[in-house]
N, C-alpha and C positions, 0 to 999 in steps of 0.2 A: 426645665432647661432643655433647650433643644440641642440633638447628636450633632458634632461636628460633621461635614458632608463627607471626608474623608473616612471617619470611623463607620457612616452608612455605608459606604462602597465598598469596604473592606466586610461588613456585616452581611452585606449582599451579595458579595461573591463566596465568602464562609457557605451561605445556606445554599448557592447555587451547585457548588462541590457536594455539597454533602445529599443537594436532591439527585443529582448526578449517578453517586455512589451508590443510593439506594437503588436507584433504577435500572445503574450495570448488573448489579445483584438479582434484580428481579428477573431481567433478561437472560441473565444464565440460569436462571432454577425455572422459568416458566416458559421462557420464549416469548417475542414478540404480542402473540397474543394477550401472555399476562400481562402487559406493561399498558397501565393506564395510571392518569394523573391522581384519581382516588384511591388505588391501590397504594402508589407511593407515598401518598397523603396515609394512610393508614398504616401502612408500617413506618412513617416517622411520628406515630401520634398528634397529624393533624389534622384540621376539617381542609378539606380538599379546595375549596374557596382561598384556601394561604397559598396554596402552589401557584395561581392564578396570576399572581404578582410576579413571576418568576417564569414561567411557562403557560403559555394561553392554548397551549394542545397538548398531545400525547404525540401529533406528529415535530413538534418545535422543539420537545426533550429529546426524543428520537434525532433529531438533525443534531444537535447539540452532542449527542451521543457516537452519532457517525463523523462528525467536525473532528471531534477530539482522539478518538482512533483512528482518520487518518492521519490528522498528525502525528501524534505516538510513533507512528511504523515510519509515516515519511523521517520524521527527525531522526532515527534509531536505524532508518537506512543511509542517512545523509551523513550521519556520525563515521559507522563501519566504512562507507567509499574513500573519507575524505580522510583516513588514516593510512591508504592506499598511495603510494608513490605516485606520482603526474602520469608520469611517465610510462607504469604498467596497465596498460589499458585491458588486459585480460585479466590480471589480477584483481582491478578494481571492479569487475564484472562479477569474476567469483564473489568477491566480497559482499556486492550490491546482491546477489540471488543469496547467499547467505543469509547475510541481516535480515531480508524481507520474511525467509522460512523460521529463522529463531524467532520473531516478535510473533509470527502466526502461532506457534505451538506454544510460546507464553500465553499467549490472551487468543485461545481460539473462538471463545462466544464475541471476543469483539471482531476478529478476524471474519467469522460467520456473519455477523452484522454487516459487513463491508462487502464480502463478497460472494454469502451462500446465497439462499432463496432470497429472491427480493419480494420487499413488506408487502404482502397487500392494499391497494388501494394509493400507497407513497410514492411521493414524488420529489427528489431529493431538490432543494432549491440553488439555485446556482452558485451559493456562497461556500458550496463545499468542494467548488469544479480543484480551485487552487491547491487544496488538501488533497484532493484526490489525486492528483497528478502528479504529487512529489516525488514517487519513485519509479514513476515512466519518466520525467523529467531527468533522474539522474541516469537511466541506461540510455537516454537518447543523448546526454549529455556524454556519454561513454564512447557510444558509435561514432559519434560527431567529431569530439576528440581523435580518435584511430581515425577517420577518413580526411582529418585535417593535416593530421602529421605525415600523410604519403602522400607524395609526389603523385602529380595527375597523370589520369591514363590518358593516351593519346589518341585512342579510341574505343568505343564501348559497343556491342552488340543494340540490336534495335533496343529499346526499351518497352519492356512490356505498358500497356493501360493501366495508369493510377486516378482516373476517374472517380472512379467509386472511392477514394480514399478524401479528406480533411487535410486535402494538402499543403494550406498555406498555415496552417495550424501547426502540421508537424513540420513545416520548414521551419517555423520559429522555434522549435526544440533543436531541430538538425539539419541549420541552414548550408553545414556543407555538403552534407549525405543527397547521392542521388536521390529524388525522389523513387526511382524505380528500384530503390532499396527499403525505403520506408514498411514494402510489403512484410519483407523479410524482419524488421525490425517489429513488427506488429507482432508478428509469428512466435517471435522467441521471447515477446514479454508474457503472450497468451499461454503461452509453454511452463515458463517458471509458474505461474497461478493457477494455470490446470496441474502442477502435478502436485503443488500445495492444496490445491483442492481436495485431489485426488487422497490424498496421505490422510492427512484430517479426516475427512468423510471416508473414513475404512474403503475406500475403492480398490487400493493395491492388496488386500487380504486375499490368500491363495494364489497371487503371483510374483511378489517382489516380499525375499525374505528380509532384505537388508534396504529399507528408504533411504537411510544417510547416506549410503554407498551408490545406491540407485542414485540420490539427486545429484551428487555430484559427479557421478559420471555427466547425467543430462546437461549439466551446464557447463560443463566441457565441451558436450559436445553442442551445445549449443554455440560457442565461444567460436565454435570451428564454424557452424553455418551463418555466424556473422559476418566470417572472415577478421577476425581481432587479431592482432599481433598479438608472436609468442610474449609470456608474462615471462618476465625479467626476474621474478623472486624463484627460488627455487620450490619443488613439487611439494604439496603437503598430501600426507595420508590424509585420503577420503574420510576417514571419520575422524580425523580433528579436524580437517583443513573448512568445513563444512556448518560445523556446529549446532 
């Protein structure tokens, strides 16, 4: 009797998860280098030939592995903004640098997958460009927001060179934002993920007694060098408001 096609697709994404799981597993006890398709094959009790059907590399479970963590964090930042009132555009900024630091310190070997050392010899293929953007997406989404709800200025200082920048790229995030803000926009998403870096990878040991207290100052004061309208919700203590 042959499986209905539906019970095989359902069969096949069971063992896709579950080759998945072992693999997240191996990467936080081993690191990158322990993660090969025999090894996973042998801590599920299979000949390494079965995985083949499912993954054709070590680099294709690995993409699989980065896909899925940036979703996680984009979803999970996309959640926290989108509980945030329209209308508070600095609130919803705290919120967004929030979300991003809680899902890092839940899951920091996938967080480190995403953004520490990159893999030797890897080369991420462009199916994970969309996942990867989801949460530069929502703070350009933020800026763009705030520079759309204020009246235009009537005139601006020269504009510095945005040559060097992916201009038309970030226009399509933040088609109202001057381009010769985009800089500044760059600045303070690289800010939030250096100090998450920072924290995770023990870098603030012997200078910052208090991270929580730390972050949320920084993205206060980051809120300030974007120029964001005051948030409209009232102040929350740095260590809840932060989490």
């Amino acid at each position: 009797m042959s499986t209905a096609p539906g019970t095989r697709v359902q069969s096949r994404s069971r063992q896709i998860g579950a080759i998945k799981r072992v693999a997240a597993r191996l990467l936080a006890e081993k690191g990158v280098a322990g993660l090969s398709l025999r090894e996973v094959a042998r801590e599920m009790g299979l000949v390494s030939s079965a995985l083949y059907r499912y993954f054709a590399t070590r680099d294709e479970l690995l993409t699989a592995l980065i896909f899925d963590a940036y979703n996680q964090l984009g979803a999970n930042v996309e959640r926290a903004e989108a509980r945030v009132d329209r209308s508070d555009l600095r609130g919803r900024w705290v919120a967004t640098c929030a979300a991003t630091r809680r899902w890092a310190k839940a899951h920091p070997n996938e967080y480190a997958l995403l953004y520490g050392t990159p893999v030797p010899g890897y080369h991420a293929p462009d199916l994970t460009i969309a996942a990867a953007t989801r949460v530069a997406a929502v703070m350009g989404a933020i800026l763009n927001d705030d520079r759309r709800s204020r009246p235009p200025l009537e005139s601006r200082p020269p504009a510095p060179s945005v040559s060097f920048l992916e201009v038309e790229r970030l226009k399509a995030v933040m088609p109202d934002v001057a381009p010769e803000q985009y800089i500044r926009a760059l600045m303070a998403w690289s800010q939030v993920f250096g100090f998450i870096n920072f924290e995770l990878f023990g870098h603030f040991v012997g200078s910052v007694r208090d991270d929580q207290r730390m972050f949320a100052t920084v993205v206060e004061e980051l809120a300030d060098f974007l120029d964001l309208a005051p948030s409209t919700a009232p102040v929350l203590n740095p260590r809840r408001g932060t989490g």
